[in-house]
VMD Tcl script that builds the backbone (N, CA, C; Angstrom):
set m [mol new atoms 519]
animate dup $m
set s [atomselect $m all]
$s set {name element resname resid chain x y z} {
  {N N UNK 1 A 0.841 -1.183 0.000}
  {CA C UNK 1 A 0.000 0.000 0.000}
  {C C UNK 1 A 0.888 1.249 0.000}
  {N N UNK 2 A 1.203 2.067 -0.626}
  {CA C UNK 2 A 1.688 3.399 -1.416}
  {C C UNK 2 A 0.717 4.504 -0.186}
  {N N UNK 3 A 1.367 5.340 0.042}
  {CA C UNK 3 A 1.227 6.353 0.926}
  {C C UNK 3 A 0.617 7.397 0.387}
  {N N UNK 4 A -0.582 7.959 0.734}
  {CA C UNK 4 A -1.393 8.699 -0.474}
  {C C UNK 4 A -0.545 9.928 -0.481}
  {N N UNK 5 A -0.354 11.003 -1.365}
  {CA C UNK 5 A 0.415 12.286 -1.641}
  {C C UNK 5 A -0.296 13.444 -0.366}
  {N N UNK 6 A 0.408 13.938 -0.340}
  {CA C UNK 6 A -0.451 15.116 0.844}
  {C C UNK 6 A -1.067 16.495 -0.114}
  {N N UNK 7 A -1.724 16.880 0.478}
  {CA C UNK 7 A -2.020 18.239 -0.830}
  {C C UNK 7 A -0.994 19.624 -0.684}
  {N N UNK 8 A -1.053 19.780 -1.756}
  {CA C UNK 8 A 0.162 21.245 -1.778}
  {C C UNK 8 A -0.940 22.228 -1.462}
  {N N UNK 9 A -0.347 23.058 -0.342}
  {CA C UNK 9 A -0.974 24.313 0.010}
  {C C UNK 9 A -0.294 25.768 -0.473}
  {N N UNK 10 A -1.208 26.474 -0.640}
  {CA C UNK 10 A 0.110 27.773 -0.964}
  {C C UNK 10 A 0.737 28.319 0.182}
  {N N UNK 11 A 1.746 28.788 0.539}
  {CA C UNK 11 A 2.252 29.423 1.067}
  {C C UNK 11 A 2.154 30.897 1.208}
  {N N UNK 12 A 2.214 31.619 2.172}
  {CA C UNK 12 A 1.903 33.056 2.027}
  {C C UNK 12 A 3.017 33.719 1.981}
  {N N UNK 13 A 3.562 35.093 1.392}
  {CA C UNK 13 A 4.680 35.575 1.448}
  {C C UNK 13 A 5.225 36.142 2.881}
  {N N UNK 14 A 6.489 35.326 3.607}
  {CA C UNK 14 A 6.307 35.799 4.981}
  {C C UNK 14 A 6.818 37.645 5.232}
  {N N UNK 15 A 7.597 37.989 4.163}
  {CA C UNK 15 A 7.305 39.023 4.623}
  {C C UNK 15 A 6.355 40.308 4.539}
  {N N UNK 16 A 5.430 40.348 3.537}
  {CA C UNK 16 A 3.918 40.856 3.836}
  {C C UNK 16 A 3.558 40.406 5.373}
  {N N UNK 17 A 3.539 38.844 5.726}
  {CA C UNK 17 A 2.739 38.740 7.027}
  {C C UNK 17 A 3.937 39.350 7.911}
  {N N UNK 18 A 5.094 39.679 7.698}
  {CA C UNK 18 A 5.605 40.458 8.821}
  {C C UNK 18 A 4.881 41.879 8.736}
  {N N UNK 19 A 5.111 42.508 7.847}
  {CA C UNK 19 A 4.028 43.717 8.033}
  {C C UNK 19 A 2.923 44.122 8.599}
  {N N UNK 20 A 2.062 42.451 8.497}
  {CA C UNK 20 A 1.002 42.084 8.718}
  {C C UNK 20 A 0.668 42.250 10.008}
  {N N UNK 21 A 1.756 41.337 10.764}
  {CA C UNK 21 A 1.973 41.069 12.393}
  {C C UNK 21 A 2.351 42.569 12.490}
  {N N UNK 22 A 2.925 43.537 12.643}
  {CA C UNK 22 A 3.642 45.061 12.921}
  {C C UNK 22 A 1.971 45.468 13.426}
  {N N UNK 23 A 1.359 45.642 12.311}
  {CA C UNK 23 A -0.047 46.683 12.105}
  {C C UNK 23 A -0.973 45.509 13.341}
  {N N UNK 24 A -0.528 44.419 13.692}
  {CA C UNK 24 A -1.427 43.875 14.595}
  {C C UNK 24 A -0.932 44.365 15.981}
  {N N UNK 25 A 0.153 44.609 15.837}
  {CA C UNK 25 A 1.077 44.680 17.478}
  {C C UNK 25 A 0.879 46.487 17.766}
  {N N UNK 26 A 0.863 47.098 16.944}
  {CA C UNK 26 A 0.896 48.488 16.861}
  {C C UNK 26 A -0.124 49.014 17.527}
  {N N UNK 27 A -1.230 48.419 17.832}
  {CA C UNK 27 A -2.427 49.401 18.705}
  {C C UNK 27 A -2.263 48.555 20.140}
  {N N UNK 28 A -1.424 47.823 20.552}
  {CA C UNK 28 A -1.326 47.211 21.612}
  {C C UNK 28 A 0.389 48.037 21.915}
  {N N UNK 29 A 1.048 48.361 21.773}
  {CA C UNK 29 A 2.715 49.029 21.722}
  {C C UNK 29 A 2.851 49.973 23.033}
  {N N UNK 30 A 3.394 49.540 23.534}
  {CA C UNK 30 A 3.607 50.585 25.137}
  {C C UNK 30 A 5.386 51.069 24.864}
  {N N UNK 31 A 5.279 51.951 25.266}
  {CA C UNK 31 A 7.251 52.676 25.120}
  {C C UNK 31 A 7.966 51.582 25.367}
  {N N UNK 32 A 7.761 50.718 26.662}
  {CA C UNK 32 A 8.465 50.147 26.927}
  {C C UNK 32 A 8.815 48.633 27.269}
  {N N UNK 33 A 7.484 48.135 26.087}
  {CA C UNK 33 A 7.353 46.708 25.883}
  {C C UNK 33 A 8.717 46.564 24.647}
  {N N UNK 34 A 9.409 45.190 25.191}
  {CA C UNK 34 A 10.376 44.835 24.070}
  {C C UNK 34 A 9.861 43.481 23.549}
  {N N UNK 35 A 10.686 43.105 22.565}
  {CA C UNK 35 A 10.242 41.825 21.572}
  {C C UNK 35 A 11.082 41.061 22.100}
  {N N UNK 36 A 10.964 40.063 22.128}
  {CA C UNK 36 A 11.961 38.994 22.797}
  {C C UNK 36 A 11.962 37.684 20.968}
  {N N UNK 37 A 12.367 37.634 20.495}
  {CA C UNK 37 A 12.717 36.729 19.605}
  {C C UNK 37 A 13.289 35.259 19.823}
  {N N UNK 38 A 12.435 33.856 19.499}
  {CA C UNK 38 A 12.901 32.727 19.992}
  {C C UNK 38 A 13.731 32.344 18.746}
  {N N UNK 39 A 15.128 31.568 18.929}
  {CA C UNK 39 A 15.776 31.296 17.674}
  {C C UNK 39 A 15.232 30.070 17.176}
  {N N UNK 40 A 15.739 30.076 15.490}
  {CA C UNK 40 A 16.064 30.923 14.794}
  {C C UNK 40 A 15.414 32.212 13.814}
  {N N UNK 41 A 13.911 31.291 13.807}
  {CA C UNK 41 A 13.020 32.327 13.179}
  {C C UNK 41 A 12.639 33.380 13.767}
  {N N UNK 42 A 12.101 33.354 14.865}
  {CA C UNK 42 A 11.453 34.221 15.697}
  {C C UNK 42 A 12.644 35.353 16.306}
  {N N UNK 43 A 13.933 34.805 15.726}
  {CA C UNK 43 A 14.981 36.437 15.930}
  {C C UNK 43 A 14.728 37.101 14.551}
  {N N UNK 44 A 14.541 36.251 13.366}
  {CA C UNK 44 A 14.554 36.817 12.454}
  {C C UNK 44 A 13.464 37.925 12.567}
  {N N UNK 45 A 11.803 37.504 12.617}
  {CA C UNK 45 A 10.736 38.190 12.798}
  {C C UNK 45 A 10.846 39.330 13.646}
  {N N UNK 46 A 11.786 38.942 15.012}
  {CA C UNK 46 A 11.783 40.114 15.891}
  {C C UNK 46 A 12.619 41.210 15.258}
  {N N UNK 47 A 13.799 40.915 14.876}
  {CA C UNK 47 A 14.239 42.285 14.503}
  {C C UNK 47 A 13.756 43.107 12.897}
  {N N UNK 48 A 13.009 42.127 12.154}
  {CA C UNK 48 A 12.272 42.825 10.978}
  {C C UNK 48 A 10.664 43.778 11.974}
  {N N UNK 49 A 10.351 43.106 12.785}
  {CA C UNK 49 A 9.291 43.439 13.616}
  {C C UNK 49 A 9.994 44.776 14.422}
  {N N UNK 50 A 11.112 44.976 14.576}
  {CA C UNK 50 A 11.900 46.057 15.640}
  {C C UNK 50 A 11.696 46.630 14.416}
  {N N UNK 51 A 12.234 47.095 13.524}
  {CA C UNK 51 A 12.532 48.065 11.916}
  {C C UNK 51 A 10.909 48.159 11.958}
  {N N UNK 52 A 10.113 47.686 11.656}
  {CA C UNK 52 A 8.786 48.168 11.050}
  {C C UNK 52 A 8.146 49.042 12.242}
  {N N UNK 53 A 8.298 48.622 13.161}
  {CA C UNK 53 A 7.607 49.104 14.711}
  {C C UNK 53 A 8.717 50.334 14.859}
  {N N UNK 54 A 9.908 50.714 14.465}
  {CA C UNK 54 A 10.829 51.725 14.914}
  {C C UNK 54 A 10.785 51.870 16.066}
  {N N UNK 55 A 11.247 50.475 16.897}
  {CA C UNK 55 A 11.287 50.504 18.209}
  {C C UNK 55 A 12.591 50.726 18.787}
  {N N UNK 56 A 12.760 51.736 19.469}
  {CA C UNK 56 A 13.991 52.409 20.552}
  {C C UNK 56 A 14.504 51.287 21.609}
  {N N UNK 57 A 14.136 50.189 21.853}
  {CA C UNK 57 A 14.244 49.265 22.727}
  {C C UNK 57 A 15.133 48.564 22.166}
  {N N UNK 58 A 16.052 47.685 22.485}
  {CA C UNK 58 A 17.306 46.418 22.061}
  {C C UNK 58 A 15.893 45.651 21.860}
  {N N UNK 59 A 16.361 44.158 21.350}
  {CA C UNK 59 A 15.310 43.311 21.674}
  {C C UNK 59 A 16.366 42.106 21.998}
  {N N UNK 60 A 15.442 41.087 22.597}
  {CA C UNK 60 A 15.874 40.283 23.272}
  {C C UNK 60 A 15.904 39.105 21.896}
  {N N UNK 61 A 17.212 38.252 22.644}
  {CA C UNK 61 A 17.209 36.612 21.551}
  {C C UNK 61 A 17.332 35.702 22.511}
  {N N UNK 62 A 16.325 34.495 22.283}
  {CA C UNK 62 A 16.335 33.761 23.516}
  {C C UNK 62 A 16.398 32.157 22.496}
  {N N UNK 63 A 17.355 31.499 22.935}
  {CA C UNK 63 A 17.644 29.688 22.624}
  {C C UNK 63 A 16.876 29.249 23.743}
  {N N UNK 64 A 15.929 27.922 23.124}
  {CA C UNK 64 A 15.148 27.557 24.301}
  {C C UNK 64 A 15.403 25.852 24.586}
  {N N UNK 65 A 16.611 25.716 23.906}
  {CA C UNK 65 A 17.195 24.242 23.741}
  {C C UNK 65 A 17.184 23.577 25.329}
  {N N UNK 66 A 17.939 24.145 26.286}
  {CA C UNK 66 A 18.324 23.689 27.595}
  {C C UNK 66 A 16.337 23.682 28.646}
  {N N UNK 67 A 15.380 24.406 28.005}
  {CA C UNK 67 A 14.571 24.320 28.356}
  {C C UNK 67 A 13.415 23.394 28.341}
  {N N UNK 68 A 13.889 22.887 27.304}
  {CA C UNK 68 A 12.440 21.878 26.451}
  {C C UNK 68 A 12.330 20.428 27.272}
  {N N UNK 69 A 11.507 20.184 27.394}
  {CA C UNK 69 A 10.856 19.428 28.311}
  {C C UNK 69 A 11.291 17.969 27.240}
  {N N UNK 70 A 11.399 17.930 26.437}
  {CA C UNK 70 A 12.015 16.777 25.924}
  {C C UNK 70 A 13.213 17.148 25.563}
  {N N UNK 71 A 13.966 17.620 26.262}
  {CA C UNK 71 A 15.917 17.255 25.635}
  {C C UNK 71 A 16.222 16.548 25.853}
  {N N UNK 72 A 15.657 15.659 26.680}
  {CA C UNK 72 A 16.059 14.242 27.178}
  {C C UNK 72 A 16.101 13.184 25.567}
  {N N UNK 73 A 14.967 13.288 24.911}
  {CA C UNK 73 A 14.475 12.448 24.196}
  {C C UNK 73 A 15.484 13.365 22.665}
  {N N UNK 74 A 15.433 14.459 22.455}
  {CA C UNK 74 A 16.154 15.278 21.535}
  {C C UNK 74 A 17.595 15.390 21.326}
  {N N UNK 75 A 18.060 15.629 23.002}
  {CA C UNK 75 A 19.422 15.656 22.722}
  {C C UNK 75 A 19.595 17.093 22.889}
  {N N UNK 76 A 20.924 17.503 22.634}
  {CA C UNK 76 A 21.194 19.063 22.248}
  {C C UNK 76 A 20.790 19.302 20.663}
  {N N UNK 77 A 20.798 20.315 20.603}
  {CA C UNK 77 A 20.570 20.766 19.109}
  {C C UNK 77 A 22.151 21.032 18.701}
  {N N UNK 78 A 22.445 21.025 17.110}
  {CA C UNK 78 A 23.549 21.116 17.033}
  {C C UNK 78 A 23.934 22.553 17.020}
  {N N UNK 79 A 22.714 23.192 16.959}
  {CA C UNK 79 A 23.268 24.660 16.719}
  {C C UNK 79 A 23.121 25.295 17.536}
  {N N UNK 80 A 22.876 25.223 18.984}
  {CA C UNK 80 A 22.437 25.914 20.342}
  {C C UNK 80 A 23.311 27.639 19.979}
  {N N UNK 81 A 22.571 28.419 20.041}
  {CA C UNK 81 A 22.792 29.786 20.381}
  {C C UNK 81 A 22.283 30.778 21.478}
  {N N UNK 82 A 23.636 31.520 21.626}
  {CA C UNK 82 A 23.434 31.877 23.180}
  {C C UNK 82 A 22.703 33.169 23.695}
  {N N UNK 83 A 21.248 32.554 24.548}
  {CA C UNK 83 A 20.463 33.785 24.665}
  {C C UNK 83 A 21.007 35.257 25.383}
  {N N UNK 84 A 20.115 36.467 24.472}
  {CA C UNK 84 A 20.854 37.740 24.897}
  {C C UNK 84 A 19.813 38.419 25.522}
  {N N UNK 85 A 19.643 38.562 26.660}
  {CA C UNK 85 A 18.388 39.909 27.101}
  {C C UNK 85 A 19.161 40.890 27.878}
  {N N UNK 86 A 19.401 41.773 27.041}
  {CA C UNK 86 A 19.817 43.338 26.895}
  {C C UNK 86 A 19.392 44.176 28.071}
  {N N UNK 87 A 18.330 43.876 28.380}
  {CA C UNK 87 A 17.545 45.006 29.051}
  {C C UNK 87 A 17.046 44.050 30.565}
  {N N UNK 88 A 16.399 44.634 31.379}
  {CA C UNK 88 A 15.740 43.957 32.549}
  {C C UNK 88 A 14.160 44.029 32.602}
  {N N UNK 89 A 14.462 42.547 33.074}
  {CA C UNK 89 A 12.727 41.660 32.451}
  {C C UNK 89 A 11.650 42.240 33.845}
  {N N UNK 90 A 12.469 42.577 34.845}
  {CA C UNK 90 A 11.757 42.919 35.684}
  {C C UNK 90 A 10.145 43.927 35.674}
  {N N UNK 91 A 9.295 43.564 35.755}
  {CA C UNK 91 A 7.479 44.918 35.229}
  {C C UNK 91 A 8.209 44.787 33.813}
  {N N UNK 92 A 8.602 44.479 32.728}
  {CA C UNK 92 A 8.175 45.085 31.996}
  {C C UNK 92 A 7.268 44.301 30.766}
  {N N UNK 93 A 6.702 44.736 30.211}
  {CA C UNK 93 A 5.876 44.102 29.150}
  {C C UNK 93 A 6.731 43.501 27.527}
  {N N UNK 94 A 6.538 42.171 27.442}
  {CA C UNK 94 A 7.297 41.630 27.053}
  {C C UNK 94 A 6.659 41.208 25.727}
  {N N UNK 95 A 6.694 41.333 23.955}
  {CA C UNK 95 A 6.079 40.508 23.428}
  {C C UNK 95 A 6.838 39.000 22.729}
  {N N UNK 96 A 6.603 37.846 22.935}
  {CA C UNK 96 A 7.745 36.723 22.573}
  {C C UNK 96 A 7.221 36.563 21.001}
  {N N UNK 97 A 8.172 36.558 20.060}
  {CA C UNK 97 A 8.254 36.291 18.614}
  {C C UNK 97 A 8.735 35.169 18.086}
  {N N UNK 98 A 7.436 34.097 17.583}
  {CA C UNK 98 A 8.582 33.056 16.869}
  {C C UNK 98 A 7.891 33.000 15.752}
  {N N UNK 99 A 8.282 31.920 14.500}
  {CA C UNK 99 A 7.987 31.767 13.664}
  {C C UNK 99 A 6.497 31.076 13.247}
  {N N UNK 100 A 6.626 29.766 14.114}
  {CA C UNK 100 A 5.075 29.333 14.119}
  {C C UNK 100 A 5.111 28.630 15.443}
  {N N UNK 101 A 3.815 28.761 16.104}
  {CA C UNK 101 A 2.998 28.146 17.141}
  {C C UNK 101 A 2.662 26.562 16.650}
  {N N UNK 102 A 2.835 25.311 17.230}
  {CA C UNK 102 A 2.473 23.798 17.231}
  {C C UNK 102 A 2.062 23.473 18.577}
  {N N UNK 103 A 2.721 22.511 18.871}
  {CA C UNK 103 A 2.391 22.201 20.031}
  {C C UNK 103 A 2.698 23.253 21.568}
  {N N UNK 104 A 3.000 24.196 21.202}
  {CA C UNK 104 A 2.944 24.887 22.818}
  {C C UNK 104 A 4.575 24.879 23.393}
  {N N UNK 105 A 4.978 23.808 23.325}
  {CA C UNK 105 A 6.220 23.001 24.051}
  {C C UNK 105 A 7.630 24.331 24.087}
  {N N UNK 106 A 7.576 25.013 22.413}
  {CA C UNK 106 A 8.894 25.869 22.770}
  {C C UNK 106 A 8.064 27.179 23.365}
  {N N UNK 107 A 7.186 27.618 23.392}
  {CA C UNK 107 A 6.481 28.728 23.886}
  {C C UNK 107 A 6.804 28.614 25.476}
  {N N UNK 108 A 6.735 27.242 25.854}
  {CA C UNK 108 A 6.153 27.136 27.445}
  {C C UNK 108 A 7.671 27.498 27.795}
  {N N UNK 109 A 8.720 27.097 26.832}
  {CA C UNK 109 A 10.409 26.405 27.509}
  {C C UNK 109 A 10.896 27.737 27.658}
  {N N UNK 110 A 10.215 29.144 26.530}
  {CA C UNK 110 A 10.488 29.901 26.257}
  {C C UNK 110 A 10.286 31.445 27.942}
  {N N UNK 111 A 8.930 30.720 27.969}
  {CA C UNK 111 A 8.195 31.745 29.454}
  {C C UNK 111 A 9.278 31.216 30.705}
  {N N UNK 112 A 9.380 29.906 30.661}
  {CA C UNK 112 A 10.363 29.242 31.697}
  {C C UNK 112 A 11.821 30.208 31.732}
  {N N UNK 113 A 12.476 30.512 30.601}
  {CA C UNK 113 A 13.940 30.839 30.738}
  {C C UNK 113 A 13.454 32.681 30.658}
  {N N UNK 114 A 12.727 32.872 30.362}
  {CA C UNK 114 A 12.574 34.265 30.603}
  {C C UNK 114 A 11.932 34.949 32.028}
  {N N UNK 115 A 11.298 33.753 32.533}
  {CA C UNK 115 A 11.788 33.832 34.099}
  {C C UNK 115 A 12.432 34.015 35.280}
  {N N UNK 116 A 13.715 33.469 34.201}
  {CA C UNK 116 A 14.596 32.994 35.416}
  {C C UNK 116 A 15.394 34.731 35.360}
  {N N UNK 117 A 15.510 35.577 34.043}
  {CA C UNK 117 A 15.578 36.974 34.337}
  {C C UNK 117 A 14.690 37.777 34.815}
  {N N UNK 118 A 13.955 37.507 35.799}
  {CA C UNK 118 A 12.990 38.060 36.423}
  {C C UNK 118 A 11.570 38.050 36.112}
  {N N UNK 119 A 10.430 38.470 36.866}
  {CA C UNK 119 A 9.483 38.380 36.715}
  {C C UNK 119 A 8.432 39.731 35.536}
  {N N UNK 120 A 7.906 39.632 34.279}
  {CA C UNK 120 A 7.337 40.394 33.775}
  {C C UNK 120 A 6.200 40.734 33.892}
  {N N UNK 121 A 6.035 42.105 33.497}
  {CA C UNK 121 A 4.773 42.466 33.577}
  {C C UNK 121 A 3.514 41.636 32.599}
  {N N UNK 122 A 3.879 41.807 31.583}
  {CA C UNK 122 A 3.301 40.683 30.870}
  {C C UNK 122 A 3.672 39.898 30.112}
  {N N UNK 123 A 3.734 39.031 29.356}
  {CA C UNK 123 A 4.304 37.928 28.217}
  {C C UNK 123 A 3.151 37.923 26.747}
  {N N UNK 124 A 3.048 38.492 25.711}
  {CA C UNK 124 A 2.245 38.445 24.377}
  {C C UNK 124 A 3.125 37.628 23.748}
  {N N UNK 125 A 2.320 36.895 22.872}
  {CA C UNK 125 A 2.840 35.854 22.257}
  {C C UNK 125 A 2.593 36.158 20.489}
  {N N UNK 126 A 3.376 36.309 19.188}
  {CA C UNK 126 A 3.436 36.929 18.178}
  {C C UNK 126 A 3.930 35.729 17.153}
  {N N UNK 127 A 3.057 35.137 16.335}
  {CA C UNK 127 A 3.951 34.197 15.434}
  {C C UNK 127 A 3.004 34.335 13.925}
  {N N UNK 128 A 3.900 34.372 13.171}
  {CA C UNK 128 A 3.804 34.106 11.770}
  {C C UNK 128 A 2.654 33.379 11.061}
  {N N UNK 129 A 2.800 32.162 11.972}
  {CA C UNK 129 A 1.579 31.053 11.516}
  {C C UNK 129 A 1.148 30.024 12.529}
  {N N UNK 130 A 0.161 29.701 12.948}
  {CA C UNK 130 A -0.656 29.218 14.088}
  {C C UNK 130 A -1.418 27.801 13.155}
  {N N UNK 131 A -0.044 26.458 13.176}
  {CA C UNK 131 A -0.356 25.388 12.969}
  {C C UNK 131 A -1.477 24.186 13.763}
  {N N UNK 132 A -2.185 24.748 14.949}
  {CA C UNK 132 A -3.407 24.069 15.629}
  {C C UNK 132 A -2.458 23.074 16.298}
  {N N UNK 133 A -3.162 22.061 16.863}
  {CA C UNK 133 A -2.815 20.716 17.690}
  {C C UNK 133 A -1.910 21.229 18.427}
  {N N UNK 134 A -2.132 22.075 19.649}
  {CA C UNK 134 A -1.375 22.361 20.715}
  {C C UNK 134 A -1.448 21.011 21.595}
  {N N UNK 135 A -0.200 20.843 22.176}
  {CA C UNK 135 A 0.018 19.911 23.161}
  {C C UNK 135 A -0.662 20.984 24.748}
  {N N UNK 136 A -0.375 21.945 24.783}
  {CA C UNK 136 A -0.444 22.576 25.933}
  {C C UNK 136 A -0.899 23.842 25.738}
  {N N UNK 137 A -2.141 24.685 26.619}
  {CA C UNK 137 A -2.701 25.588 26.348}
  {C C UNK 137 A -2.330 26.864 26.420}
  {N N UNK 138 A -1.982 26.879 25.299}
  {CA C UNK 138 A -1.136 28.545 24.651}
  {C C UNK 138 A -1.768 28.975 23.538}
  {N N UNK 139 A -2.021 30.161 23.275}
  {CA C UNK 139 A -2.215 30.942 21.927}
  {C C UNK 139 A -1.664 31.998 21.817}
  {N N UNK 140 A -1.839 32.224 20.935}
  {CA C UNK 140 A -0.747 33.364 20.480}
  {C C UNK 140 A -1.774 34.854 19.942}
  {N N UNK 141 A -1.288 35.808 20.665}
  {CA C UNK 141 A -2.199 37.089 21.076}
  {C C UNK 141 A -2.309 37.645 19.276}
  {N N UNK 142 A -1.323 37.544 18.445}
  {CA C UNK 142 A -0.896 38.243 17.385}
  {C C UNK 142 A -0.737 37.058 16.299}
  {N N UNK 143 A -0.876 36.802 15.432}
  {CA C UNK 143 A -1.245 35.622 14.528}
  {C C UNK 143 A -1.740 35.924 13.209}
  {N N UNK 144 A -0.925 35.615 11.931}
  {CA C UNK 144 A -1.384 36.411 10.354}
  {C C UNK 144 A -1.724 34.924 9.621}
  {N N UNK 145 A -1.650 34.109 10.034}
  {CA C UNK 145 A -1.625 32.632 9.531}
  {C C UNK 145 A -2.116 31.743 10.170}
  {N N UNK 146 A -3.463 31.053 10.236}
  {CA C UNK 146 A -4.036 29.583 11.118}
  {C C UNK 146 A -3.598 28.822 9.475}
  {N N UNK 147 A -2.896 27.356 9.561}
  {CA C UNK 147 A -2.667 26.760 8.361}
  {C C UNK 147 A -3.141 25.340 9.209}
  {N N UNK 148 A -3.579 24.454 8.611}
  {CA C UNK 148 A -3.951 22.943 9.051}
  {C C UNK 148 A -3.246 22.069 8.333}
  {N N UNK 149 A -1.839 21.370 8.612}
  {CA C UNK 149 A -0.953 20.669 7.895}
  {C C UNK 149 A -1.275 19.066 8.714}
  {N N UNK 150 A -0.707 18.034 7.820}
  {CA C UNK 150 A -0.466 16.932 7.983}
  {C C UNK 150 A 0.230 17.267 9.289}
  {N N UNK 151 A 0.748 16.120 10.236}
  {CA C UNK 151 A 1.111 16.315 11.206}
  {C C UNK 151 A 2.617 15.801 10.898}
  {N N UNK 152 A 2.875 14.940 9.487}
  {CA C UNK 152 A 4.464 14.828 8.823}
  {C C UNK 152 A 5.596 15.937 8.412}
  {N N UNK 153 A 4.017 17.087 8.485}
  {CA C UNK 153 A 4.764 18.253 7.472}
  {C C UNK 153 A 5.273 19.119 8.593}
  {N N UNK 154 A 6.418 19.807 7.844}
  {CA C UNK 154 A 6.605 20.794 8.822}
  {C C UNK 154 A 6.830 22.086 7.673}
  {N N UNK 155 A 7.010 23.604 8.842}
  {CA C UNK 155 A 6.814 24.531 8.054}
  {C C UNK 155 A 7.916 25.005 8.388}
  {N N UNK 156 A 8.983 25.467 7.387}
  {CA C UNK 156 A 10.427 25.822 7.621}
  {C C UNK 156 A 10.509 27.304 7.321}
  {N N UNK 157 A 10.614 28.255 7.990}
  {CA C UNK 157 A 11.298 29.760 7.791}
  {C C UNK 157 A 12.218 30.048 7.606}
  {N N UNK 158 A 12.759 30.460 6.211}
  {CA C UNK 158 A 14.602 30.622 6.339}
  {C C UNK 158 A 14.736 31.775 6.078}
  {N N UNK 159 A 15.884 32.264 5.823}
  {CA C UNK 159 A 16.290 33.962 5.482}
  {C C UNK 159 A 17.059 33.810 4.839}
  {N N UNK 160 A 17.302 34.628 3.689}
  {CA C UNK 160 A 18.378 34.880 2.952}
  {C C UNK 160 A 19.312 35.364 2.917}
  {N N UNK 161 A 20.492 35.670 2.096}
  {CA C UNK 161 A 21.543 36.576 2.303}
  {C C UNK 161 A 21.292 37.892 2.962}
  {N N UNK 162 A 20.563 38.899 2.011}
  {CA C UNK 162 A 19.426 39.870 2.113}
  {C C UNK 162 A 18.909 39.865 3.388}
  {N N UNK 163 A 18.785 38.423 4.156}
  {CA C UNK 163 A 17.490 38.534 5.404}
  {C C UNK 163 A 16.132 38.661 4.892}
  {N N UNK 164 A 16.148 38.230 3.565}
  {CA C UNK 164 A 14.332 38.583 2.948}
  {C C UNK 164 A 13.882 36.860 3.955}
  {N N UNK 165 A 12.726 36.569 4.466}
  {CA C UNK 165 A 12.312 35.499 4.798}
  {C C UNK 165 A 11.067 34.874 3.772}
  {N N UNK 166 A 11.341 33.772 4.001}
  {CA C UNK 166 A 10.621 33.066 2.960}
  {C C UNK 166 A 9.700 31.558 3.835}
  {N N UNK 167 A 9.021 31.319 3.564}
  {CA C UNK 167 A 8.202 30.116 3.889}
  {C C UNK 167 A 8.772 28.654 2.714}
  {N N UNK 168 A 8.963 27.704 3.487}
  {CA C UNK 168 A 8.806 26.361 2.401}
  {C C UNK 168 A 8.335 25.432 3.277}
  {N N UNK 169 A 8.081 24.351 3.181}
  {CA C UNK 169 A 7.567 23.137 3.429}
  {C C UNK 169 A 8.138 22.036 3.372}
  {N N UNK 170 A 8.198 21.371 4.352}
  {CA C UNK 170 A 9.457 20.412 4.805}
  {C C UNK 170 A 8.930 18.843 5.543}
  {N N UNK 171 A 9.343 17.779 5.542}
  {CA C UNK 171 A 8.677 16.237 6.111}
  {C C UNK 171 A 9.526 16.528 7.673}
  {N N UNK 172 A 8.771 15.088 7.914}
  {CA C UNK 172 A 9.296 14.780 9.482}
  {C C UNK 172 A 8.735 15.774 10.402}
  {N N UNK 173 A 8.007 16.611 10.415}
  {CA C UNK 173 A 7.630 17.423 11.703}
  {C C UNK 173 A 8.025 16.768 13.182}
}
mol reanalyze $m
mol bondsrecalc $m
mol representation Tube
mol addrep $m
């Protein structure tokens, strides 16, 4: 028995939906809320999201490898990069940026290590595309994309030389 084909979906251009996400975050924007960016996509988004927003704030880059509730089962990643928060997490309003929302799991690993720099005023959650089947109850405040994929597929964000970002579609989720 032959494995039936999955259907090709289109892809949206991710950087329109960065624009997209800006004009969503923009009537919610306090002086002194920063973006916190999860790697690797969600640094990308944050600092195209810092340029469109002309935000005066550093923003934060956070690796959530040492956090994830399965590294046991994962391992290290080979590319672990080392988180930077610039500023102090203490009251202040925080929005976290990644590429796409799944199961919850790097969101949760993500609130965990941004903890441990103190306690925030709030945590908004900002992603690209909102793939459903959360393992754990999270949503994401800011969202330009609900997509319903096979649960094989995965959705890959890369950047270019340029830093233009692009969407493709990838197996093994």
């Amino acid at each position: 028995m032959t494995a039936k084909p999955l259907p090709a979906i289109e892809l949206p251009d991710a950087e329109a939906q960065c624009v997209e996400l800006a004009e969503l975050i923009r009537p919610r924007l306090r002086p002194d809320t920063v973006l916190v960016g999860i790697h690797s996509g969600g640094v990308w988004i944050a600092r195209r999201l810092h340029q469109l927003l002309q935000q005066a704030n550093e923003i934060g880059l956070i690796d959530v490898s040492f956090y994830r509730d399965d590294y046991g089962e994962k391992g290290l990643h080979p590319r672990v990069k080392p988180t930077s928060i610039p500023f102090d997490v203490e009251g202040r309003p925080l929005i976290l940026v990644d590429d796409v929302l799944y199961t919850g799991r790097t969101t949760r690993a993500a609130i965990n290590e941004l903890f441990d720099y103190g306690r925030p005023a709030s945590i908004q959650l900002a992603v690209l595309a909102d793939r459903g089947q959360r393992q754990l109850p999270i949503s994401a405040d800011f969202c330009t994309w609900r997509v319903d994929l096979d649960p094989s597929q995965e959705l890959v964000l890369s950047a270019d030389d340029d830093a233009h970002l692009q969407w493709s579609l990838g197996g093994n989720a």
